[in-house]
C-alpha distance (Angstrom), angle and dihedral (degrees) to the residues before:
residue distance angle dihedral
X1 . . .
X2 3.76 . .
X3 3.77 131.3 .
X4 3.84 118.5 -149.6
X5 3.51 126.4 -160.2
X6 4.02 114.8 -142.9
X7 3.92 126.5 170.7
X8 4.30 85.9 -142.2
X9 3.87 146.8 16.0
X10 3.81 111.6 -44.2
X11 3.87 121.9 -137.2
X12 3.91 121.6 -124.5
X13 3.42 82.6 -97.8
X14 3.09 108.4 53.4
X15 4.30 97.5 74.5
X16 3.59 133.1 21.9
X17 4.42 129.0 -120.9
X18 4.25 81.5 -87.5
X19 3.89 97.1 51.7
X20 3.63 123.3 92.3
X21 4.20 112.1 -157.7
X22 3.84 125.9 -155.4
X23 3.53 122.1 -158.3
X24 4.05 97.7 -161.4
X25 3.98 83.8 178.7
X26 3.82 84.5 65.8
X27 3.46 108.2 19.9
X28 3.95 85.8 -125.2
X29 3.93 132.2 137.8
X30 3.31 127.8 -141.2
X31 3.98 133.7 -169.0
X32 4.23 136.2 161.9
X33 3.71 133.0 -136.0
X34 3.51 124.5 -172.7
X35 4.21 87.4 -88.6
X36 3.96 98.1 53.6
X37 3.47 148.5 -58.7
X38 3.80 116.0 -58.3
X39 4.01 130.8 -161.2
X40 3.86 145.3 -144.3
X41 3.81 135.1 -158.3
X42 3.48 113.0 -152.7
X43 4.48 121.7 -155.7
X44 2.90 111.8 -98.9
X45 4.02 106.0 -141.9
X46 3.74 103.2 -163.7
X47 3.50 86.5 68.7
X48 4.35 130.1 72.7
X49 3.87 89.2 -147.1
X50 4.01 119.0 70.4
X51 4.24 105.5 -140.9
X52 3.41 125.2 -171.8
X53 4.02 108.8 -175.2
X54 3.44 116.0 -157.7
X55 3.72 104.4 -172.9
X56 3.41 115.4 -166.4
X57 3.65 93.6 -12.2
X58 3.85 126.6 108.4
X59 3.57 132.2 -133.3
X60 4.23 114.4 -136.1
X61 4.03 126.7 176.6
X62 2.88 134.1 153.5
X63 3.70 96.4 -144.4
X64 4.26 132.3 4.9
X65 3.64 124.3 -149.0
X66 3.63 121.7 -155.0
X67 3.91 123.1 177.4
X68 4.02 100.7 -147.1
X69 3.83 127.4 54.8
X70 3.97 108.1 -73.5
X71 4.21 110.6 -18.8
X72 3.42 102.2 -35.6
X73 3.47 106.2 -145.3
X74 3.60 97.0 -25.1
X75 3.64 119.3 125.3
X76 4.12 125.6 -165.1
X77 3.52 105.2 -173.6
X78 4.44 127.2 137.8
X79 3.70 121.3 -124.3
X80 3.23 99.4 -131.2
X81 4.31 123.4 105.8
X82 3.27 105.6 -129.4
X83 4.08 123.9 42.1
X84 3.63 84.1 23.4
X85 4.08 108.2 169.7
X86 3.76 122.4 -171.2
X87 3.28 145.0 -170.5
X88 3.81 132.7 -178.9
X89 3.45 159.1 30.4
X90 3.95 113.5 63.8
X91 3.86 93.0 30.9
X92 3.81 93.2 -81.9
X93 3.86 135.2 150.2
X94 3.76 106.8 -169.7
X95 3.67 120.8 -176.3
X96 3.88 127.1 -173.7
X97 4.08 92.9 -177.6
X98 3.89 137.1 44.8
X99 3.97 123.1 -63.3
X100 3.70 106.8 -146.4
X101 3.93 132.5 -179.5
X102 3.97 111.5 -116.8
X103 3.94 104.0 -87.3
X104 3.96 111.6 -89.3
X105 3.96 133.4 164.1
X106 3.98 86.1 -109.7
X107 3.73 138.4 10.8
X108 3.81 111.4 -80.2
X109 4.22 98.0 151.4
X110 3.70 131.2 97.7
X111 3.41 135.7 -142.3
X112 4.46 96.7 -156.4
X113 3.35 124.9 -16.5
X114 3.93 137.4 -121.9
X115 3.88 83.9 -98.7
X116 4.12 105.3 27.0
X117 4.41 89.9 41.8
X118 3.75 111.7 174.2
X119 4.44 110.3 -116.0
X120 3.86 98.6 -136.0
X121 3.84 131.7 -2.9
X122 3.97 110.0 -151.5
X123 3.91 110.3 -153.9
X124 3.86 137.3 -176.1
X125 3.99 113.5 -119.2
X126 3.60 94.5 -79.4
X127 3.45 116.5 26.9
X128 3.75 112.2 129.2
X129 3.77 110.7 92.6
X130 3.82 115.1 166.4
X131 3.55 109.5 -153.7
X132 4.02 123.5 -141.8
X133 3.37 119.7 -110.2
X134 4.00 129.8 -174.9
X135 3.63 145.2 141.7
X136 4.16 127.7 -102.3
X137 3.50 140.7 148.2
X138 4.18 118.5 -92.7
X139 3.64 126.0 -139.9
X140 4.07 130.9 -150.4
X141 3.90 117.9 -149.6
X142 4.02 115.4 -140.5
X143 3.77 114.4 -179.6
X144 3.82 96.4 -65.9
X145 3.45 107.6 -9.6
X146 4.14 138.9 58.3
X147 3.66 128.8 -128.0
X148 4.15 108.0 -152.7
X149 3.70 103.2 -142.6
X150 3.93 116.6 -159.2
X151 3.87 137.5 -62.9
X152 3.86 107.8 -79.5
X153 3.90 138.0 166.8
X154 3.77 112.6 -108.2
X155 3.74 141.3 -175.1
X156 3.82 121.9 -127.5
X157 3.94 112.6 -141.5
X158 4.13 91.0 -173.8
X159 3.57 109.2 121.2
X160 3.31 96.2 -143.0
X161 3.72 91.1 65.8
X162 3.90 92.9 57.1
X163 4.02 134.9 107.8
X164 3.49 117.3 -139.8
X165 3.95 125.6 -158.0
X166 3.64 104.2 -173.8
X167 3.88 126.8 -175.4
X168 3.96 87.9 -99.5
X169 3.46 94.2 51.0
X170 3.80 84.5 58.7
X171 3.80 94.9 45.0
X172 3.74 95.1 47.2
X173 3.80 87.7 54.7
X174 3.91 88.2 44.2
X175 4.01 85.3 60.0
X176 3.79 93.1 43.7
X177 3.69 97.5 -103.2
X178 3.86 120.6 135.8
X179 4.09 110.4 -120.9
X180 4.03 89.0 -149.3
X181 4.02 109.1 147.6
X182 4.38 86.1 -156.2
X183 3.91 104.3 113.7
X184 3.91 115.1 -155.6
X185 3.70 135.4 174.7
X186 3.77 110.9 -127.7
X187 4.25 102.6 -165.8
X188 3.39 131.4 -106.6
X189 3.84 92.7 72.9
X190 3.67 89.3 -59.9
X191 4.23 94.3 136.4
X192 3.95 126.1 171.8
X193 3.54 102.8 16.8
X194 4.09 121.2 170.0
X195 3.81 104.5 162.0
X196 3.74 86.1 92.0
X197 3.76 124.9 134.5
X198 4.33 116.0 -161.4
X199 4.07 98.5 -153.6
X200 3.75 110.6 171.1
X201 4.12 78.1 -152.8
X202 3.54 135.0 0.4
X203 4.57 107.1 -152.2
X204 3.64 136.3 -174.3
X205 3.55 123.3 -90.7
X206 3.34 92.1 -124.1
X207 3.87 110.8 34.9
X208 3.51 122.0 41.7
X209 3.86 85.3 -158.1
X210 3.66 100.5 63.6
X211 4.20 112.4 70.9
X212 3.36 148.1 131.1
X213 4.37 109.4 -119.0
X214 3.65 132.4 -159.6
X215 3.77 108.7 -178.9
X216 3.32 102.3 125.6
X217 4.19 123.1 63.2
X218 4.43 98.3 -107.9
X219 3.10 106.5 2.3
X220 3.97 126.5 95.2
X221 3.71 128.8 -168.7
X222 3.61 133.9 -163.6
X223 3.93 112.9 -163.4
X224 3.83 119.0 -167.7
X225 3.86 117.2 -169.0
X226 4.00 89.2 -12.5
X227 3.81 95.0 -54.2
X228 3.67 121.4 115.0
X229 4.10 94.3 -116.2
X230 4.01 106.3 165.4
X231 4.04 112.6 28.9
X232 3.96 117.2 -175.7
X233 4.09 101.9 -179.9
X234 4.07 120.2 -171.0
X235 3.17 86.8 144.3
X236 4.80 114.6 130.6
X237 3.88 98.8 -42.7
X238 3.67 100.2 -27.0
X239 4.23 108.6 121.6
X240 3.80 105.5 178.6
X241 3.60 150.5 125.2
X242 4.19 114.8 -158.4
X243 4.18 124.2 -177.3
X244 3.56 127.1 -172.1
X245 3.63 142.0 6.2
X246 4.20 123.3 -36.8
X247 4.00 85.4 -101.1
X248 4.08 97.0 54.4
X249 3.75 99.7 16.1
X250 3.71 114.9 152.1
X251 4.36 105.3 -157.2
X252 3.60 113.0 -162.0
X253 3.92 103.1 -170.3
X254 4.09 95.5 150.1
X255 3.53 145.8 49.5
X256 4.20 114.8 -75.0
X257 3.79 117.6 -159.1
X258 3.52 124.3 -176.9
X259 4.13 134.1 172.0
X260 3.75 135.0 -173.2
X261 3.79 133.0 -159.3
X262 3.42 104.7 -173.4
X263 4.07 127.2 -41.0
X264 3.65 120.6 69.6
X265 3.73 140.6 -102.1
């Protein structure tokens, strides 16, 4: 068996299956069996933290055991600046790079559960984008023709499709404000207004008999204990005003002028 002394990472070629190679750069070992070329990281004692740097390796298992609540004091993190993931001590994931579900034709991940829900989500000002999702039929191109493959969900990455919920939409509906993006002009030089709710009826807290309704294109009614109280109708030819019950209704359907030259009404 020989031992060979390098100053970095040996190639397969570089020992043989009864060579032993020692990176004292690294502190790393390296030795071959007839299926590859394997490695070791050594600790490094002049240091408090034990690291073990994989490099371009990957880590797979199937399961991990770990004899104290949660890692311990173990920390998986990579060395690099940017995409930096870690894992560790003080119960913290920290993640300089995207997390992404595994790609399917429609979302089938979760972020939580009904039973495992997350406590607080902290988001930057606009944050929320709900994605568009839908169903269609794919096609395949070969040379000059197209095979239509079958009728799948899919998700739609165009912007244009999205929803956004930002953190002003949320304060504007905090304040009672509607967060509508539909601009109308309202008469009376009142031009380009958005803060502009479309209720088909607004009720009472309390009573789900008393509300104001707006089913039907000009007309407004006002109901009070189930009876149709305060009637404004525009609606087709009708032209009236109505207030109060059948028994003590007054109907305005005309014009009413009145004048005064002195006294009082």
């Amino acid at each position: 068996m020989g031992i060979k002394i390098k100053y970095q990472d040996p190639k397969s070629t570089d020992f043989g299956p009864n060579d032993i190679v020692i990176n004292v750069r690294e502190g790393t070992i390296f030795y071959k069996s007839e299926k590859g070329v394997f490695k070791l990281q050594g600790d490094n004692l002049n240091t408090k933290d034990d690291i073990i740097n994989f490099g371009e390796s990957s880590i797979f298992a199937s399961k991990g055991f770990f004899e104290k609540p949660g890692l311990g004091k173990l920390v998986i993190q990579s060395q690099e600046s940017l995409n930096r993931f870690k894992v560790g001590h003080t119960a913290t994931l920290e993640v300089g790079g995207h997390i992404l579900p595994k790609n399917t034709a429609s979302p089938i991940y979760d972020l939580g559960s009904p039973n495992n829900p997350w406590r607080d989500l902290f988001l930057s000002p606009s944050s929320l984008h709900f994605i568009k999702t839908g169903r269609g039929i794919g096609f395949s191109q070969i040379e000059n023709g197209f095979i239509i493959e079958k009728y799948v969900l899919f998700t739609d990455p165009d912007p244009l499709t999205r929803t956004i919920l930002s953190k002003e939409n949320v304060e504007d509906l905090k304040a009672g404000r509607t967060i509508t993006t539909v601009v109308k002009d309202l008469g009376g030089g009142d031009t380009g207004k958005s803060n502009i709710i479309f209720p088909e009826a607004i009720m009472h807290p309390n009573d789900d008999s008393t509300f104001t309704k707006y089913t039907t294109a000009g007309r407004v009614g006002q109901f009070v204990g189930g009876t149709l109280f305060f009637d404004q109708n525009r609606n087709g030819d009708n032209n009236y005003i109505a207030l109060g019950a059948a028994d003590t209704q007054i109907r305005i359907t005309g014009t009413i002028t009145a004048s005064i030259d002195g006294g009082s009404f």
